[in-house]
N, C-alpha and C positions, 0 to 999 in steps of 0.2 A: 150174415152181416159181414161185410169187408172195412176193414181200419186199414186208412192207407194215407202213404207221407212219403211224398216223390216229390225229387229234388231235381228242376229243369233251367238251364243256362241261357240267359237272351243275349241275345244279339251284341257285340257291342255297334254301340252309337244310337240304341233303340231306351234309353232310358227313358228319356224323357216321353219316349211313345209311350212305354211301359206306365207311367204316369197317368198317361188322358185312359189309358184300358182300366186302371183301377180306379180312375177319376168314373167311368164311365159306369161300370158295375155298382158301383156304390151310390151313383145317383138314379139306377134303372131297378134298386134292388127289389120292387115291389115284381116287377116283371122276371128277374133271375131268379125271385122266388116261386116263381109258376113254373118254370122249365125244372124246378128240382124234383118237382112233382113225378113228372114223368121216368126221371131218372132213380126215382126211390132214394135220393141223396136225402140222407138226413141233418147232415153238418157238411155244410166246404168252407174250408177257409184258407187264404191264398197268404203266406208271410214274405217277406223280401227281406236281402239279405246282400251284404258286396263283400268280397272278401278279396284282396290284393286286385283290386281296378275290374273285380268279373261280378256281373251280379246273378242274380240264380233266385228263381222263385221257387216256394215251397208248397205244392197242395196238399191238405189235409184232408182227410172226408171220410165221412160214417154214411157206408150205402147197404141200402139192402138190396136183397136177392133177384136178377131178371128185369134190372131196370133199364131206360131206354141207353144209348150214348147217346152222348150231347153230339157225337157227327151223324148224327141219325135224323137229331133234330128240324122239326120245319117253325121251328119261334123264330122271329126276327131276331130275339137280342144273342140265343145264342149262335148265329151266323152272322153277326156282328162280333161276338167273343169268338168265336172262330176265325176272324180273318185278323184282329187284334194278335190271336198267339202264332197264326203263319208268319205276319211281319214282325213278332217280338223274340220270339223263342228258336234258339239256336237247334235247329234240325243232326248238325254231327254230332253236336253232347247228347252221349246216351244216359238219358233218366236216369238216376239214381231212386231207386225202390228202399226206403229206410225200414229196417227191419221190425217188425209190431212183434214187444215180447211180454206187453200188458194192457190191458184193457179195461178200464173201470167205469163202467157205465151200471148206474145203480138197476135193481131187477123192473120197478115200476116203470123206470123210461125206456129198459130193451124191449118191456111188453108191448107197450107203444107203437115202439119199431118196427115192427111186425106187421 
């Protein structure tokens, strides 16, 4: 299982893009729930954040092992979320990978996971 919490820069002047992509995820979520499938994603969750005029998204996500990438994917929405993070997210900032130094997920939901 991988726990992971990477931190990526948009663009500036793309907030407000930034906006209709979470606008959009959030209204398609029946459908982003079917591409997780394939990815063995078992939590993603996307926070926003601006700190001195930059803003920077945060993915979270509990994936298991041998799942698809979402650039792999042939779903309509995630090639729609695909072309949402080419035009939002800053290509020179290099991802920040936030260090996993605890994990509490209780034994009944990691068996689950599997």
């Amino acid at each position: 299982m991988n726990v992971e919490l990477t931190k990526f820069k948009v663009k500036k002047g793309k907030s407000q893009r930034v906006d209709e992509w979470l606008k959009f995820l959030n209204e398609n979520m029946k459908d982003v729930l079917i591409t997780l499938e394939d990815e063995k994603m078992f939590v993603e969750t996307i926070f926003r954040e601006k700190i001195n005029g930059d803003e920077y998204l945060y993915w979270y996500s509990v994936q298991g092992e041998g799942g698809q990438k979402v650039e792999q994917s042939n779903h309509w929405i995630d090639k729609k979320h695909l072309e949402f993070w080419g035009e939002c997210i800053d290509e020179t900032f290099k991802p920040v990978d936030l260090k996993t130094e605890v994990v509490m997920i209780p034994e009944k939901i990691r068996k689950s996971m599997i």
